[in-house]
C-alpha positions in Angstrom: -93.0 99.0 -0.1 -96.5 97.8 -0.3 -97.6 100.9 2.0 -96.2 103.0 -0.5 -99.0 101.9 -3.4 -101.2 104.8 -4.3 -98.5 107.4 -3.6 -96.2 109.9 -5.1 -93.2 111.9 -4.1 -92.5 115.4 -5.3 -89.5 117.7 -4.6 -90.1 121.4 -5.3 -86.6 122.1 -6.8 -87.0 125.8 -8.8 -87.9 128.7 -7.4 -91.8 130.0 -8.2 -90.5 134.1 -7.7 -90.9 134.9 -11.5 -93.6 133.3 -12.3 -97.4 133.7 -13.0 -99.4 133.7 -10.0 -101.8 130.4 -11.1 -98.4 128.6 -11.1 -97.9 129.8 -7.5 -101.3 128.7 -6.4 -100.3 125.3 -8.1 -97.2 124.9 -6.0 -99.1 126.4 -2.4 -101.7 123.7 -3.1 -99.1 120.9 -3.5 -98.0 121.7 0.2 -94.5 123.3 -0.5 -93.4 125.7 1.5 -89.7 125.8 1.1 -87.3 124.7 -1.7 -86.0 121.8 -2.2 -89.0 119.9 -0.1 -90.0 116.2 -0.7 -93.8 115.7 -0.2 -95.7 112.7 -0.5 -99.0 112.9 -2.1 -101.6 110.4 -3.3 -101.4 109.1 -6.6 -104.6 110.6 -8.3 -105.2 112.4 -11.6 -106.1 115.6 -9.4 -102.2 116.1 -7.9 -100.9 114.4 -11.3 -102.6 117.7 -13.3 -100.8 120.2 -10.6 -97.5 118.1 -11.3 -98.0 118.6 -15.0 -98.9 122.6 -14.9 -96.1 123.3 -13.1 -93.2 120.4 -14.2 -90.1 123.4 -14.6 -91.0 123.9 -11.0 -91.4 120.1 -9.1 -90.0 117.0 -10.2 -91.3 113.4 -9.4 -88.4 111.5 -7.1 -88.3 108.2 -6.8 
């Protein structure tokens, strides 16, 4: 798994439909475009602040 050092999967599992529309942005700007979608991002305090505005929305998989 060294290839996977610097990286961080998120899985957008909760719909975004009644919520405000910064915390839509959030989510667009992660790269989800459907529920329930595993993306891999890189580890930096940037994506880790998007994970954190929105965490009722995307989870962290391992």
């Amino acid at each position: 798994m060294a290839e996977n050092v610097g990286k961080i999967k998120i899985q957008y599992f909760r719909s975004k439909i009644a919520t405000p529309v910064k915390h839509k942005l959030v989510v667009k700007g992660l790269g989800f475009t459907r529920l329930n979608q595993i993306v891999e991002r890189e580890d930096t305090p940037s994506i880790r602040g998007m994970v954190n505005t929105v965490p009722h929305l995307v989870r962290i998989v391992e």
